[in-house]
C-alpha positions as CSV (number, residue, x, y, z in Angstrom):
1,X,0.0,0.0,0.0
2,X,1.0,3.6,-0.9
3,X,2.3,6.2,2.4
4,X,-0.3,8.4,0.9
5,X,-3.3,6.1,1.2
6,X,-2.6,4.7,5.0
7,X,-2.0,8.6,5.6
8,X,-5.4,9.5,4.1
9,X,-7.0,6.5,5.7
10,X,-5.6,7.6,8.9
11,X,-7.7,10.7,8.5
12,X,-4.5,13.0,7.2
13,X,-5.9,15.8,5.1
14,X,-5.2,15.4,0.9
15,X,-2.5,18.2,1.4
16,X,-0.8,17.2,4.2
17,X,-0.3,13.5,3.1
18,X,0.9,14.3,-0.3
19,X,3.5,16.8,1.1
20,X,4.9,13.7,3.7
21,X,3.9,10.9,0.7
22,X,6.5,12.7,-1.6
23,X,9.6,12.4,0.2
24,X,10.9,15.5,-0.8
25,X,9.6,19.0,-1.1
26,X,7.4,20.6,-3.4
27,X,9.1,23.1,-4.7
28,X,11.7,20.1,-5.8
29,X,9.1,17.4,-7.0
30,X,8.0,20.3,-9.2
31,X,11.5,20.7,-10.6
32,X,11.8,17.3,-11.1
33,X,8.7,17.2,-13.1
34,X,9.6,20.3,-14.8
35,X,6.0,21.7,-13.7
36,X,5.6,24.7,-12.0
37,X,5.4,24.8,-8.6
38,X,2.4,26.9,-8.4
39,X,0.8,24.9,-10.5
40,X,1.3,21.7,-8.4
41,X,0.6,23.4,-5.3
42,X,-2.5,24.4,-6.3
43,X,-3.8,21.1,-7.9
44,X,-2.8,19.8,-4.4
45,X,-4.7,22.2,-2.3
46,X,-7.2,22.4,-4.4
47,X,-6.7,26.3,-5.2
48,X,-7.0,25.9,-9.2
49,X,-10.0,25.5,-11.3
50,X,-8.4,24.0,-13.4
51,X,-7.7,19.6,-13.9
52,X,-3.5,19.8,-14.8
53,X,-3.7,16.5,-16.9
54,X,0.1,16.4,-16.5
55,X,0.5,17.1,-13.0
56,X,-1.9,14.5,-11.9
57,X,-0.2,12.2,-14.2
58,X,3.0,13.4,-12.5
59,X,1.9,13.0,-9.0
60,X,0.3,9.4,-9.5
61,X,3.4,8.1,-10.6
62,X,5.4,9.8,-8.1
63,X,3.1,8.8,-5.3
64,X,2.7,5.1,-6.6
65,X,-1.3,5.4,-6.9
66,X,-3.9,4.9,-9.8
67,X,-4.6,7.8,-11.4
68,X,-8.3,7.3,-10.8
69,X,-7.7,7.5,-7.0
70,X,-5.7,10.6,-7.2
71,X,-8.1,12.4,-9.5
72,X,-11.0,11.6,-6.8
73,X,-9.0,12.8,-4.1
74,X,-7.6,16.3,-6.1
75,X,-11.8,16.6,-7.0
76,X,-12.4,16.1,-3.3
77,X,-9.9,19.1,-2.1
78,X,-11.3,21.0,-4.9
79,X,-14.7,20.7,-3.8
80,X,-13.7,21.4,-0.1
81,X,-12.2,24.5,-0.9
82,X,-15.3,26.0,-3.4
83,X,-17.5,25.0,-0.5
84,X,-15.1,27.1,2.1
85,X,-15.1,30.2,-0.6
């Protein structure tokens, strides 16, 4: 099993597990990946309207997690986050 899903099934928040799931910083997973950080900060906190095919893509792999279980838990922050605004 992936860190990132015992973390989330521990009741860590999407943001917060990704951040210790990736085993290095954002700022440097974003470099790898040669997206910007902004950009995967925001799919992760669920700050963009917008779906960042690649980024997800990026992140799956990274995180070692089907993409459909990423994308529902991105859609999930998302939806938090319109529901806060």
């Amino acid at each position: 099993m992936a860190k990132i899903t015992t973390l989330i099934e521990a009741g860590v928040d999407f943001p917060t597990a990704v951040k210790a799931a990736l085993g290095m910083s954002i700022r440097d997973f974003a470099e790898a990946a040669s997206i910007p950080e902004t950009t995967v900060s925001g799919l992760i906190n669920g700050s963009t309207p917008w779906r960042n095919e690649p980024t997800r893509a990026a992140l799956a792999e990274k995180l070692g997690v089907d993409r459909a279980w990423l994308d529902e838990q991105v859609d999930r922050q998302r939806a938090l986050v319109v529901r806060v605004a």
